[in-house]
KOLNU-209068 format. One record per residue (C-alpha): y, x, z. Coordinates in steps of 0.1 Angstrom, whole numbers, plus 5000, padded with zeros to 4 digits. Example, Ala and Ser with C-alpha at 12.3 -4.5 7.8 and 13.67 -1.06 7.14 Angstrom:
REM KOLNU-209068
+------+------+------+
|   py |   px |   pz |
+------+------+------+
| 4955 | 5123 | 5078 |
| 4989 | 5137 | 5071 |
+------+------+------+
REM end
This chain:
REM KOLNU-209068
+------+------+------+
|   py |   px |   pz |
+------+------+------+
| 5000 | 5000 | 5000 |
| 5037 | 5013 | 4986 |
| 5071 | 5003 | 4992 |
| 5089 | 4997 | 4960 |
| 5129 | 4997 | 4961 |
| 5145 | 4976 | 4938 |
| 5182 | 4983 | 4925 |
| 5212 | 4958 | 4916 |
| 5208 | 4967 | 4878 |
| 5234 | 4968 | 4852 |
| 5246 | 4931 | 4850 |
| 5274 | 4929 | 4822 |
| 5296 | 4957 | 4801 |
| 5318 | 4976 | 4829 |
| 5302 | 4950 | 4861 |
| 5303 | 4980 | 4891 |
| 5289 | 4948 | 4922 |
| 5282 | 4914 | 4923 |
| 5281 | 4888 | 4953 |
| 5255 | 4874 | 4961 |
| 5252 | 4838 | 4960 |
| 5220 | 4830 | 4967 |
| 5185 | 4844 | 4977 |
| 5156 | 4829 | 4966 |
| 5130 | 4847 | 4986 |
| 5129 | 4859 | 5022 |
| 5107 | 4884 | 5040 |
| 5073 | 4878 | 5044 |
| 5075 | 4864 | 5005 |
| 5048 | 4868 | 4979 |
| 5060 | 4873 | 4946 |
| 5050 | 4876 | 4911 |
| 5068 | 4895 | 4881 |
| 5100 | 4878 | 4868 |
| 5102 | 4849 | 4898 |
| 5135 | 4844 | 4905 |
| 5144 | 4864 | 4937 |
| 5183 | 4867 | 4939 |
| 5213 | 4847 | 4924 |
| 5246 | 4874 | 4918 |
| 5281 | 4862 | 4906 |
| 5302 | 4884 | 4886 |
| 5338 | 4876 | 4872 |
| 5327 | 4835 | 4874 |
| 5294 | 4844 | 4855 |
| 5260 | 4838 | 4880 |
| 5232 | 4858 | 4867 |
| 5196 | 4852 | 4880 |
| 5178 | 4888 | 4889 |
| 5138 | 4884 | 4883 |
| 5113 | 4902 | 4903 |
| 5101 | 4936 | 4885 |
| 5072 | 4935 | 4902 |
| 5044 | 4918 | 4924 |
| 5042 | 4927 | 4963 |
| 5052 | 4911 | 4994 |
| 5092 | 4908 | 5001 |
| 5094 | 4936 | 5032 |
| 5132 | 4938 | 5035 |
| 5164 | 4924 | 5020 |
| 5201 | 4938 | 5016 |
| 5229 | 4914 | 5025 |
| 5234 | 4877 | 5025 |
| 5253 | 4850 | 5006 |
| 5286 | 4862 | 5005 |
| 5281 | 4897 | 5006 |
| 5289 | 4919 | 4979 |
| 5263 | 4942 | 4964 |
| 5271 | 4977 | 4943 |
| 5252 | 4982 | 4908 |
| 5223 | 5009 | 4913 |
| 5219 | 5003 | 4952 |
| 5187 | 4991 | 4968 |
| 5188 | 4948 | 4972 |
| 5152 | 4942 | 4982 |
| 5118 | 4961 | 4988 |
| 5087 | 4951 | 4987 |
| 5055 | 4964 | 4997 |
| 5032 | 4968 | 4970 |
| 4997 | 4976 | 4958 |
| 4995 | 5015 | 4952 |
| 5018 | 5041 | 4958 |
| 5055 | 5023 | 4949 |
| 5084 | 5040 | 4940 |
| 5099 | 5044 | 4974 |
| 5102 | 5082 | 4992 |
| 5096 | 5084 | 5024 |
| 5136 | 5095 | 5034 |
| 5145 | 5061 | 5018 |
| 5124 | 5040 | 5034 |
| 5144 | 5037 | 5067 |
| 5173 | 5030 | 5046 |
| 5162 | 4999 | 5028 |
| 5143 | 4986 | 5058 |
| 5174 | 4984 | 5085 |
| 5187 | 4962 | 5059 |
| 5179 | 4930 | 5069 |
| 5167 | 4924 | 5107 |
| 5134 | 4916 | 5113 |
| 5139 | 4892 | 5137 |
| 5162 | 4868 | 5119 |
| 5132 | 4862 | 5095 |
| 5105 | 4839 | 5098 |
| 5071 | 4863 | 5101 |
| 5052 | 4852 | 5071 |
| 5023 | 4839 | 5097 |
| 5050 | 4811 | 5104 |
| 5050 | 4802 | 5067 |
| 5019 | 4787 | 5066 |
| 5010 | 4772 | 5102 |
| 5026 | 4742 | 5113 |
| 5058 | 4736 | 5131 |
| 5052 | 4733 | 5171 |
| 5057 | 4697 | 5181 |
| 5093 | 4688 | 5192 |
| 5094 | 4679 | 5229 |
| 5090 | 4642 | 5235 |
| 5129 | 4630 | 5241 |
| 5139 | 4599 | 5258 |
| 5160 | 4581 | 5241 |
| 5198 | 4592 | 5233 |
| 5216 | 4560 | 5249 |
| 5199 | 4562 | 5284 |
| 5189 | 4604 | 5287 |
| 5202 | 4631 | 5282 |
| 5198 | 4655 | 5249 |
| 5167 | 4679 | 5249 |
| 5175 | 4714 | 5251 |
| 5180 | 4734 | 5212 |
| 5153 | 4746 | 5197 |
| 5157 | 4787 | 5203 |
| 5174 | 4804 | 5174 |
| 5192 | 4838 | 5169 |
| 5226 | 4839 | 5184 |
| 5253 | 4826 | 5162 |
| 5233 | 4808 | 5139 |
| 5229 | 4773 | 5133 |
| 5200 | 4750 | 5118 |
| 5196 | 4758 | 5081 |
| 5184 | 4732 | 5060 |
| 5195 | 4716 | 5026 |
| 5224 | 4689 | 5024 |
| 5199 | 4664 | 5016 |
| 5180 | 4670 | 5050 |
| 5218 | 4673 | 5068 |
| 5224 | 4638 | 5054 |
| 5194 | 4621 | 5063 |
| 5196 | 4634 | 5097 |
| 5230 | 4623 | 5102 |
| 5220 | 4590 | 5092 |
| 5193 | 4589 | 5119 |
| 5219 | 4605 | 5144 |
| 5197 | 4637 | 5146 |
| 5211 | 4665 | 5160 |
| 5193 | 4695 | 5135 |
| 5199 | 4719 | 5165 |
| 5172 | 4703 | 5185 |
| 5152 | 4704 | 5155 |
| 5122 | 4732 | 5148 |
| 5121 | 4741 | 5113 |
| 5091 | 4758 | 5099 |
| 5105 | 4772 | 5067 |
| 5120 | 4806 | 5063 |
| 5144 | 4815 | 5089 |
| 5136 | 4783 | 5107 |
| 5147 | 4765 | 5076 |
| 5141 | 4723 | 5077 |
| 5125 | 4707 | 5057 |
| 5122 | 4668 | 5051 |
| 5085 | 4672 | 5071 |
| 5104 | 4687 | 5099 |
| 5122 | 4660 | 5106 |
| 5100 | 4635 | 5101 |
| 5081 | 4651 | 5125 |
| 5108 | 4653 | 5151 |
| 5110 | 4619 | 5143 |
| 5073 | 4606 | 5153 |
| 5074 | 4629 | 5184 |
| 5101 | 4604 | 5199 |
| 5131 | 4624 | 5191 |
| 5148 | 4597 | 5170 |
| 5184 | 4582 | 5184 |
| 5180 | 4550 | 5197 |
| 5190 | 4526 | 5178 |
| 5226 | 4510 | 5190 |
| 5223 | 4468 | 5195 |
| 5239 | 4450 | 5161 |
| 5268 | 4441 | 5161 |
| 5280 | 4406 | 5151 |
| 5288 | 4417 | 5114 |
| 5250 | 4429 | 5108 |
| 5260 | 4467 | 5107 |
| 5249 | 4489 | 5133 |
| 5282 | 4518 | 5139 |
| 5275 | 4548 | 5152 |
| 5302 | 4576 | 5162 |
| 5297 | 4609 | 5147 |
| 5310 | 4647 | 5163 |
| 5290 | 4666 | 5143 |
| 5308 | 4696 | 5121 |
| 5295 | 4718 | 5096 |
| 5308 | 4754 | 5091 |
| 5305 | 4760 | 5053 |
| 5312 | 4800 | 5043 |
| 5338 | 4804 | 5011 |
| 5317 | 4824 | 4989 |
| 5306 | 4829 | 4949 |
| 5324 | 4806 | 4929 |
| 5344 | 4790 | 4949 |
| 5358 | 4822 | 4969 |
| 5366 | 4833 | 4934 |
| 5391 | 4801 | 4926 |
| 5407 | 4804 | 4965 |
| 5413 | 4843 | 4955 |
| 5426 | 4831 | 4924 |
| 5445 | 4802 | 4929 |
| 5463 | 4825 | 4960 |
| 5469 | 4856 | 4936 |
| 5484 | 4827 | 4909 |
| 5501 | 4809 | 4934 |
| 5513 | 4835 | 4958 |
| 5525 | 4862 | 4929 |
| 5542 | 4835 | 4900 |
| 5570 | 4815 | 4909 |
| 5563 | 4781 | 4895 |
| 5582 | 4754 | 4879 |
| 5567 | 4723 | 4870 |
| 5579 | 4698 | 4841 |
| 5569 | 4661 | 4834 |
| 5570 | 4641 | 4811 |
| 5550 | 4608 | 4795 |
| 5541 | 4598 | 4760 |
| 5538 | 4569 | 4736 |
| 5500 | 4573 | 4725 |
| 5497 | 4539 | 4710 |
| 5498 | 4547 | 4674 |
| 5476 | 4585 | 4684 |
| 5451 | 4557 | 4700 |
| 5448 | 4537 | 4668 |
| 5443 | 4565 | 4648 |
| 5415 | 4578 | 4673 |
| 5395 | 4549 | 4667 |
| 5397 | 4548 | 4628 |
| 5389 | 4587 | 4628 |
| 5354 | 4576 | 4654 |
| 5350 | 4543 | 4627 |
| 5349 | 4570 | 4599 |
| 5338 | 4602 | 4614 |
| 5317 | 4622 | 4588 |
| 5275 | 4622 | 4599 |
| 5270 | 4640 | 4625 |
| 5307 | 4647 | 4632 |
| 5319 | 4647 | 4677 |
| 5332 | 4619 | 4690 |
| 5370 | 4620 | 4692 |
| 5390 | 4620 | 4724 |
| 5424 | 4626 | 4731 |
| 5418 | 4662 | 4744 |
| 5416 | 4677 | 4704 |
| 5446 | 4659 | 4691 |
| 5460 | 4677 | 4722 |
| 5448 | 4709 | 4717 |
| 5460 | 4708 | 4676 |
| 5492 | 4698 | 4687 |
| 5492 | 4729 | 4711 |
| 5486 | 4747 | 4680 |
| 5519 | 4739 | 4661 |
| 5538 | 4734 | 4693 |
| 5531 | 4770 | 4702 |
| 5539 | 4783 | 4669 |
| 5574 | 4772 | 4674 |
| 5574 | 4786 | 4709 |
| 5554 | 4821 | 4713 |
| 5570 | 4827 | 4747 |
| 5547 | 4805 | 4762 |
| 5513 | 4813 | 4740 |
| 5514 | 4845 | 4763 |
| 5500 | 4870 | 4791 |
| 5521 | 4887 | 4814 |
| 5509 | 4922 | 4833 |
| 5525 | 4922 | 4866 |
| 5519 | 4959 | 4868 |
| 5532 | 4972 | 4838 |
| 5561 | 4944 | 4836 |
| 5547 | 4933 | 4802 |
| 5547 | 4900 | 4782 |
| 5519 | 4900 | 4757 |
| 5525 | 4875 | 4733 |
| 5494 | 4858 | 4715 |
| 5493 | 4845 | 4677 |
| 5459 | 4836 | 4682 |
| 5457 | 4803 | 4702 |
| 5428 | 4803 | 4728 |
| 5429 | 4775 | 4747 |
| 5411 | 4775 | 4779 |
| 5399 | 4739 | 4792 |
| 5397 | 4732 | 4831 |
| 5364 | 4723 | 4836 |
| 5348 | 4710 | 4867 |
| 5310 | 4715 | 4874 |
| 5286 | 4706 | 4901 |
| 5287 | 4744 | 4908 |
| 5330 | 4747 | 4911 |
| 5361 | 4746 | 4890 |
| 5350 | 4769 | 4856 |
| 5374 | 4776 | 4824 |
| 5354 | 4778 | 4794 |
| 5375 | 4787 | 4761 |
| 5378 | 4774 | 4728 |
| 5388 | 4806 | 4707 |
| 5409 | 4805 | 4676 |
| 5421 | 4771 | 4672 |
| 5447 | 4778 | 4656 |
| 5419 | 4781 | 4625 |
| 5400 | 4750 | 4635 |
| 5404 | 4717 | 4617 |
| 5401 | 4686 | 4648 |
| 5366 | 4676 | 4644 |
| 5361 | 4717 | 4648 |
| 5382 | 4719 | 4680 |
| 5362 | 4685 | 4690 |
| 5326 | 4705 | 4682 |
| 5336 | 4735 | 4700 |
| 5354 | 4718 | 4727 |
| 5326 | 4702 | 4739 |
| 5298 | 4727 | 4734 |
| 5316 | 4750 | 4758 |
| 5325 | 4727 | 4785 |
| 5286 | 4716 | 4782 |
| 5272 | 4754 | 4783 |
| 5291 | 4757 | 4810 |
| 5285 | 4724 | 4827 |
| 5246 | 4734 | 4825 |
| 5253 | 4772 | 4837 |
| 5246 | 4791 | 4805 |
| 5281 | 4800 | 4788 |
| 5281 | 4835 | 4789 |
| 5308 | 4860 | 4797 |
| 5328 | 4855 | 4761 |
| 5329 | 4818 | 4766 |
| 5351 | 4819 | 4798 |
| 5377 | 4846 | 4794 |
| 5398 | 4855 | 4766 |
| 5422 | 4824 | 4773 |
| 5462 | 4823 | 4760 |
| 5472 | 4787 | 4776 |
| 5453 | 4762 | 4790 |
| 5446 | 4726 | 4793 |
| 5435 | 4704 | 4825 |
| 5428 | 4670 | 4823 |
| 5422 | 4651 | 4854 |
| 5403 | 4626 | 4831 |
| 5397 | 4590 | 4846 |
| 5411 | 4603 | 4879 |
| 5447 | 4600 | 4863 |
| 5472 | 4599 | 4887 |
| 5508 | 4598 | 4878 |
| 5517 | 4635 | 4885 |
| 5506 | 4670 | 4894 |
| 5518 | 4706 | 4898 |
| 5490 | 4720 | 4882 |
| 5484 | 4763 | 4890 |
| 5489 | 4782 | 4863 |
| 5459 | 4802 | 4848 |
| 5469 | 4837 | 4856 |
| 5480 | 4865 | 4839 |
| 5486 | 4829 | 4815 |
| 5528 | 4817 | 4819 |
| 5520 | 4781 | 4814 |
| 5493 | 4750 | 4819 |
| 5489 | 4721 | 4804 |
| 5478 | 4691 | 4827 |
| 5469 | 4656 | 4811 |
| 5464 | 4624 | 4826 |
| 5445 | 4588 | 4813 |
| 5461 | 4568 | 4794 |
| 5472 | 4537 | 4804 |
| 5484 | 4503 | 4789 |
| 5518 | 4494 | 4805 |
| 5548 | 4472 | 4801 |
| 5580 | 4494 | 4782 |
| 5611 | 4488 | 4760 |
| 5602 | 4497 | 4727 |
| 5629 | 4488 | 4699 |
| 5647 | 4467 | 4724 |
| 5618 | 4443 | 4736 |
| 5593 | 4447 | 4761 |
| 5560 | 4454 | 4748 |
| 5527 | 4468 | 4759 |
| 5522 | 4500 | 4745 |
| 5496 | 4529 | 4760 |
| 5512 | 4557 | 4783 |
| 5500 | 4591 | 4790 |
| 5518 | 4616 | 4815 |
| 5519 | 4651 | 4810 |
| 5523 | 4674 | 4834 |
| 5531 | 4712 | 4830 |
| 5541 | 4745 | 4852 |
| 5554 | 4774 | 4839 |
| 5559 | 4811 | 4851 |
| 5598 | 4811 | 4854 |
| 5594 | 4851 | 4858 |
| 5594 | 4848 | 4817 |
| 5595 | 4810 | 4805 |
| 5626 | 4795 | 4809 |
| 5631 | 4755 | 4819 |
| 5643 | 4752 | 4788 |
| 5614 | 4770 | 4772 |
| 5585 | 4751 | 4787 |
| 5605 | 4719 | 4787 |
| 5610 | 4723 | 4747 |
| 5570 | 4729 | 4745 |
| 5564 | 4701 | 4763 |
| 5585 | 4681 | 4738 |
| 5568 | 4691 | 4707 |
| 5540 | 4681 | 4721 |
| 5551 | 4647 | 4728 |
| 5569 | 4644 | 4689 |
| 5533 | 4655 | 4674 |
| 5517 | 4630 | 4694 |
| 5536 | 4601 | 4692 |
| 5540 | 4605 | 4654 |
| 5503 | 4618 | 4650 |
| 5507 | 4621 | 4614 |
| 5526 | 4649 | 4618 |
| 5495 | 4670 | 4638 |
| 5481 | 4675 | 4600 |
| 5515 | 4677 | 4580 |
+------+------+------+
REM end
């Protein structure tokens, strides 16, 4: 039996460390080649590291949140034959990850000790915790969290029997059947039993979402924003919408507003190249863009992501449609790669069916402006001297006033509005 070291290897062109986000194995572990055993997030890309080998998982390096170097030891395993490990690096790799806040693997397969029979919640007091390492708390998945909330389960009295005490769905329904279960609180007139709640949950800020909070502060803490509103007439844009979907070419996208947006963007910031533009804090340069790369806010089950739509400036709008939405999907499913979220020159959010009125939406930095884009609404306005129902939309925009002028963001803003209110003029 060997130990075999594995390094962080080589996850994208000039990547030096990832965080990790997730770890899919814990000691005591048997794996096989190329299981998943480690999640890493790199400049909002999440790569999944396979196993190079079989063995036993002996030690880990870090936890979620941490941040891991390329070419430095993550996880060993013990293996059949001699490994790849020398004897001067074993100690190295093993004080990694303390022995004693894993589950031994003997735990892994025998069943969880029987909770202590509680009396019930109303007329007793609560049952001691289940032991754990100091500072921790019960780790199980929010599924398990919610359910036991429901019950009025406190998961700290509850013994897990998955990795690291982890619990499972079988753990509490076994703390359930040993008598552990709240008592339920008489019914009220209405028919709904209410039950107070002082639980809290500490949740760590880490992978993608630690990336937006560092963002959003560097943005918002470094770029002195102005924001800019204004709302459009997108009756006659809406009419020509739905003869475009009546008459879309076979196998053509679907039409929302979103690419007559994003065509508009392309003549508006013709006429205005101050905001189509990167500025370098550092070297107190503006960078301005002919090409027209328009990144588009998109939010996933996994955190706020940009994908970009590249070029569109050389894109006709069932192209910008096709691309639009093949991005926002990749990365909606976790598989746009590293060219489909960077590389953008303005962007676009759109808070969808959401709405709202207003925002002050954060610019995409080193970006000088964002676009943001609300639903459209039918509402009651003067048009030609007679209230009428037309459909509204509200913009909203912010703008680095370090190098766009109000008057430059507000005139961008503007063109926009002429091109979409008189959508002809998009293709003229």
């Amino acid at each position: 039996m060997g130990k075999f070291e594995f390094k962080l290897p080589d996850i994208g062109e000039g990547v030096v460390e990832g965080e990790i986000v997730e770890w899919m194995v814990a000691v005591g572990d048997t794996v096989k080649e190329d299981d998943p055993i480690l999640s890493v997030m790199t400049d909002k890309a999440t790569v999944e590291i396979p196993a190079p080998c079989d063995g036993t998982v002996a030690s880990i390096v870090g936890e979620a949140g941490d941040i891991l170097p390329v070419g430095g030891v993550c996880i060993v395993f013990d293996v059949d034959g001699e490994g790849n490990a020398s004897e001067a690096s074993e100690p190295v790799a093993e004080k990694s990850a303390p022995v004693e806040e894993k589950a031994p693997v003997e735990e892994k397969t025998a069943p969880a000790p029987p909770a202590p029979e509680l009396p019930p919640v109303a007329t007793a007091p609560a049952a001691a915790p289940v032991a754990r390492a100091a500072g921790t708390k019960a780790l199980a998945s929010p599924a398990v969290r919610q359910r036991a909330r429901a019950a009025n389960i406190d998961l700290q009295l509850v013994a897990g029997s998955g990795p690291a005490g982890r619990i499972s769905h079988a753990d509490l329904d076994r703390h359930i059947a040993g008598g552990a279960a709240a008592a339920t609180p008489s019914m009220p007139m209405g028919g709904v039993a209410k039950v107070a709640r002082n639980g809290t949950e500490d949740i760590k800020v880490i992978g993608l979402r630690r990336k937006i909070a560092d963002g959003m502060m560097s943005s918002y803490s470094t770029i002195p924003h102005f924001s800019y509103f204004e709302e459009v007439d997108v009756t006659e844009l809406e009419a020509l919408r739905q003869h475009l979907n009546a008459t879309r070419p076979e196998g053509a996208p679907k039409l929302t507003y979103l690419p007559f947006i994003m065509q508009a963007l392309v003549k508006a910031l013709a006429q205005r190249p101050e905001c189509n533009a990167l500025y370098d804090d550092d070297a107190g340069v503006v960078t301005r863009h002919q090409a027209i790369n328009l990144g588009i806010a998109t939010q996933t089950d996994r955190g706020l992501y940009v994908p970009v739509v590249k070029h569109v400036e050389a894109m006709d709008i069932w192209q910008s449609a096709a691309e639009m939405m093949r991005v926002t999907q990749a990365t909606r499913d976790g598989k746009a790669g590293v060219d489909d979220l960077t590389g953008s020159t303005f962007t676009i959010t759109s808070l969808g069916r959401l709405g709202g009125l207003g925002a002050t939406p954060i610019i995409n930095k080193p970006e000088v402006g964002i676009l943001g884009v609300h639903n459209a609404k039918d509402r009651a306005v003067v048009h030609n001297g007679q209230v009428v129902v037309r459909r509204i939309m509200n913009l909203s925009s912010s703008w680095d006033h370090r190098v766009v002028d109000g008057h430059d963001g507000a005139s961008l803003v503007q063109l926009v509005k002429s091109y979409l209110e008189h959508p002809a003029t998009i293709f003229m």
